[in-house]
Structures are given as structure tokens and as C-alpha cells.
Phi, psi and omega in degrees: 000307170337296184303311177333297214284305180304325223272344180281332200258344199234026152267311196285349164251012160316277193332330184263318165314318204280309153340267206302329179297353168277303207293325202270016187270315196291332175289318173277350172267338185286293209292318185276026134296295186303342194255329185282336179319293176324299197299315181333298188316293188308300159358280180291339162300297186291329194284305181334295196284334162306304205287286199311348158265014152243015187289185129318130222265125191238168228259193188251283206342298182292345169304323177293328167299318173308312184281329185293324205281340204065037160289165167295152172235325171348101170108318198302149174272105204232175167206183172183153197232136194211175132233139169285143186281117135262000146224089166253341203303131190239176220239148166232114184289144224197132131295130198213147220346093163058025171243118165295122221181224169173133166294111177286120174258131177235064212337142148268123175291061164297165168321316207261359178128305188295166145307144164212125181268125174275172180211069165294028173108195175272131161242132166280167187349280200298328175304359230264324162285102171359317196295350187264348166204054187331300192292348140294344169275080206277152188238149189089189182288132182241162174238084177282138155238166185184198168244106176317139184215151173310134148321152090281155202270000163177175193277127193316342183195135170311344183258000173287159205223106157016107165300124180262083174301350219240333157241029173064062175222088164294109147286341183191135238259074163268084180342275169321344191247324175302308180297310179307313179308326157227038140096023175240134205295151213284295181331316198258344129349117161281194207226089141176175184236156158243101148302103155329152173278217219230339188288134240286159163234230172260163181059348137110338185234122045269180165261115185254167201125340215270031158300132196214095156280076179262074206248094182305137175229074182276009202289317199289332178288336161314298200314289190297353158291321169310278184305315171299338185272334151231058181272331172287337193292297194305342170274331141327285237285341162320276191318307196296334158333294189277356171261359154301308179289337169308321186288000000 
């Protein structure tokens, strides 16, 4: 009865191996398929985002036709000429190589009238009242190149903290509340930042430059986790194979 009994428990779980070991070879042959489409994608994403920040530097015009068109503008190398409002300049609080602070965003003053928020670098912390580095407030027509970057349309996350206009403090680079917040009309504002380069100014502050192209590209370990796992099941599944038959 015993023999019986054993020999019935190690039929239904042939049956159920030869079931289930398939649908789970077809789920793990799938998901590591989906992660090499993703590495392609991410690939051809970076490789994109490599030409547009090195390309020749194009004009806000052309960020506008791009943007009409519906191209990316995020990363592109652009420039433009102003003046600065410097005090509108509003503060995003930021790190920048292991120093606490804040990315100065400041509208630039185009020709025709309209804004443009700038991200002229970094200052630290104790810099952040303007009375503290006189000499950043450059006055007249300026020329920035930089990298152009997207706006966003809402806070990236629920653990992100209320932007605090009231002590001039941006937690996320929220476009439409930097402008309202000192008084420039919506309309004449573009839907983008000009991240400043790097090139030096008076007094050494902000620090520009501060652009952190960080796009993790992790899909191949994916792949090879997908796929070696279900290269181990068929090799269980081999093995319980030949030792059935051993029996």
C-alpha cells in the first residue's frame, strides 16, 4: 500500500512538472526577450541623448520648432541671449559632488520680450542670499550655452516635499509656480530650462555644469537573470527526467 501510495504521489508530480514546467519556461523566455527590446530601447535612448548634447548648440527658436513638432528637446545643446532678472532668481535645492546647496534658476530676459529659466549652476548652502556673492549678479546682455531640459507637469513623487515659495525653496523644478511666484506672466515663460555649461563666470559662483545625465542601463543583467533562470529550470527539469527513468 505504502509503494502504492509513494508511486501515485511521484506520478502526479511528473504531471504537474510536465504542466506547469512549460507555462514557467514560456514566462521567463518572455520576460528575458522584453528586457533585450528595453536594452535596444535604452541603448538607442542614450546613444540619441550622446548626439544631442553634443551636437552644435541651436538656437530657442529651433527648441521651438522641435517642440511644436513634437521632438524631444531634453539634453539638446542650445543657447541664448538675455538679461538677467537677477532678482527673480529662484533656489532649487540640490547637491552637487557631495556638497549641500542650491541650483540658482533665474529668467533670462529675452529680445522679444519673452522668459527663459535658467539653471546657472551651483551655489552652497551659506551662498544662497544673493548679498553673499554681489558679484554673480551680472548685469547686461549675456550669452548662455547649455543643455536644454523639459519642464515638468507634476511632482515626481509623493516622498518629494511641497515647494516652498514663501522661503524661496524648490523641491521639483515646477515651471509655472517659479514663474507665478515672481510675477511673470505664464504665456510669455517657455515650456523648458536652459541648464547652463560650465564656462567660468565672475566670482567662480554659480557653478555651471551641473547637468547629471543619469540614465541607469540595467537591462542586460536583467536579461541574463531572465534567461539563466530559465536555462536552470530545463536543466531540474532534464535531470528529474532522467531520473525517472532510472527508476
Amino acid at each position: 500500500m505504502g509503494k502504492e501510495t509513494e508511486g501515485g504521489r511521484r506520478t502526479w508530480r511528473f504531471w504537474a512538472a510536465l504542466v506547469l514546467v512549460p507555462i514557467a519556461l514560456v514566462i521567463l523566455l518572455s520576460l528575458g526577450t522584453w528586457q533585450v527590446s528595453r536594452l535596444h530601447w535604452k541603448e538607442a535612448l542614450l546613444s540619441d541623448i550622446q548626439q544631442r548634447s553634443t551636437a552644435a548648440p541651436v538656437d530657442i527658436a529651433e527648441l521651438e520648432r522641435l517642440l511644436a513638432s513634437g521632438d524631444a528637446v531634453d539634453y539638446r545643446h542650445a543657447m541664448a541671449s538675455g538679461r538677467y532678472l537677477n532678482d527673480k532668481e529662484r533656489h532649487f535645492l540640490a547637491t552637487f559632488q557631495g556638497q549641500s546647496g542650491f541650483y540658482l534658476y533665474t529668467p533670462l530676459e529675452l529680445g522679444d520680450g519673452r522668459y527663459l529659466f535658467v539653471n546657472r549652476g551651483f551655489v552652497p548652502y551659506d551662498r544662497k542670499d544673493p548679498a553673499t556673492r554681489p558679484e554673480s549678479l551680472v548685469e547686461g546682455e549675456q550669452k548662455v550655452t547649455g543643455l536644454a531640459r523639459a519642464e515638468l507637469t507634476e511632482k515626481p513623487s509623493s516622498l518629494v516635499p511641497d515647494n516652498d515659495e514663501r522661503a524661496n525653496i524648490f523641491y521639483w523644478k515646477d515651471r509655472a509656480r517659479m514663474a507665478a511666484s515672481v510675477g511673470l506672466p505664464a504665456e510669455r515663460v517657455l515650456p523648458f530650462f536652459l541648464d547652463a555649461d560650465s564656462t567660468p563666470v565672475p566670482g567662480g559662483l554659480p557653478k555651471g555644469g551641473v547637468t547629471q545625465i543619469d540614465l541607469p542601463n540595467n537591462h542586460l543583467q536583467y536579461v541574463i537573470t531572465w534567461y539563466g533562470l530559465a536555462f536552470a529550470l530545463v536543466a531540474v527539469a532534464l535531470a528529474g527526467l532522467v531520473r525517472r527513468k532510472s527508476r
